[in-house]
C-alpha positions as CSV (number, residue, x, y, z in Angstrom):
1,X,131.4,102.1,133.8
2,X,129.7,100.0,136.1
3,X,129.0,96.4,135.0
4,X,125.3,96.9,136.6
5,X,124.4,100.0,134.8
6,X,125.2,98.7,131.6
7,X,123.4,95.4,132.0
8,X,120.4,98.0,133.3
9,X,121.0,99.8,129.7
10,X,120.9,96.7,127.7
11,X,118.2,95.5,129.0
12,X,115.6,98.5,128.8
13,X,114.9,98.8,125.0
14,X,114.3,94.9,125.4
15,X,111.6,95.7,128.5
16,X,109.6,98.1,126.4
17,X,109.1,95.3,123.6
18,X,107.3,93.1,125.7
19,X,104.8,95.9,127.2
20,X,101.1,94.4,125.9
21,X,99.2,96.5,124.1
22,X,95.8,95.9,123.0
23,X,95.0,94.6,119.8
24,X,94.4,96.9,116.9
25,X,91.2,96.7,115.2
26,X,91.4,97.8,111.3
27,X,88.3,99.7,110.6
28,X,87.0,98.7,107.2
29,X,87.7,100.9,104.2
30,X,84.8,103.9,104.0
31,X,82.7,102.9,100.7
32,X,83.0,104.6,97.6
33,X,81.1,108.0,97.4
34,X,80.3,107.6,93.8
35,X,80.2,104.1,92.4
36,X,79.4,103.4,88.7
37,X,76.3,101.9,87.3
38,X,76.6,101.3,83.8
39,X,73.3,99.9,84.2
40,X,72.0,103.0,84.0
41,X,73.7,104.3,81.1
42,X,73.1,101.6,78.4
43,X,70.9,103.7,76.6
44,X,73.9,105.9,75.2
45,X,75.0,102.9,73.2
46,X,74.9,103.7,69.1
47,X,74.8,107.8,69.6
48,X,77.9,109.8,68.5
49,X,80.3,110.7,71.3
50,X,80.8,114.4,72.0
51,X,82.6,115.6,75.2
52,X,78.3,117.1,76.3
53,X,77.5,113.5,76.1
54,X,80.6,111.8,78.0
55,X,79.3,114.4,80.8
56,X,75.8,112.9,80.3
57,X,76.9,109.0,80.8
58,X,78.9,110.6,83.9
59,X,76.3,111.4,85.7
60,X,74.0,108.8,84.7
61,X,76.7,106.5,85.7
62,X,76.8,108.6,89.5
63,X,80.5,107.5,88.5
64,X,83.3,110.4,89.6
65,X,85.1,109.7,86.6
66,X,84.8,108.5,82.9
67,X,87.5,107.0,80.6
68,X,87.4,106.9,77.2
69,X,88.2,104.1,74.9
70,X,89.3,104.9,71.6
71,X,89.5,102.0,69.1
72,X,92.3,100.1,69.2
73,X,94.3,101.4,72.3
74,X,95.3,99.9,75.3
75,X,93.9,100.6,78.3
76,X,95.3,99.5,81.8
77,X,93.6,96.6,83.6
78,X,93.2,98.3,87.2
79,X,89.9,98.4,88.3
80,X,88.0,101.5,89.7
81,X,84.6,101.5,91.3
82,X,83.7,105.3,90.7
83,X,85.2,105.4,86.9
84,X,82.8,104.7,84.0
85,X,84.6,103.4,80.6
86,X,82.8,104.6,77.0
87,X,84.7,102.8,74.0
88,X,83.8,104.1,71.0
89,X,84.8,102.9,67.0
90,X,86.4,104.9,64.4
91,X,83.0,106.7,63.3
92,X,82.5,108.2,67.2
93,X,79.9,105.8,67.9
94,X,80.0,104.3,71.4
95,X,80.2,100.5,71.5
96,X,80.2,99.8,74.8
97,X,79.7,101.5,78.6
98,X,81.3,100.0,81.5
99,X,82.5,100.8,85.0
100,X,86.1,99.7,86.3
């Protein structure tokens, strides 16, 4: 093989690193359709959860979806902008609404 053509053939995949190429511009991420407001569902705090009213706080929320907390579990720590949280004790009654 010719000394020339494989100098050429070494040196092409090292010629197509240094093309320039414009920069690229990351778009920023699309917001989330649904984001929670527990704001807006405070007022099921103290009545007696039922699967009708977890649908209820859903919507009130405009969260896409709902978690529930039963007492004394664990619940993971990651944080979602279109989940709503309802805790609730050991008698059914919701403690607490939150988003995350």
């Amino acid at each position: 093989m010719d000394i020339r053509l494989l100098a050429i053939a070494a040196v092409l995949p090292l010629a197509a690193c240094t093309q320039e190429r414009p920069p690229v511009e990351s778009a920023p991420p699309p917001p989330a359709e649904m984001t929670c407001k527990a704001d807006a569902a405070q007022s099921y705090v103290g009545q007696t959860a039922t699967p009708d009213l977890g649908g209820a706080i859903l919507k009130a929320a405009g969260a896409r979806t709902l978690r529930w907390g039963p007492p004394r579990s664990a619940m993971t720590m990651d944080y979602r902008v279109d989940r709503v949280n309802v805790m609730y004790d050991d008698a059914y009654k919701i403690t607490q609404v939150t988003c995350g």
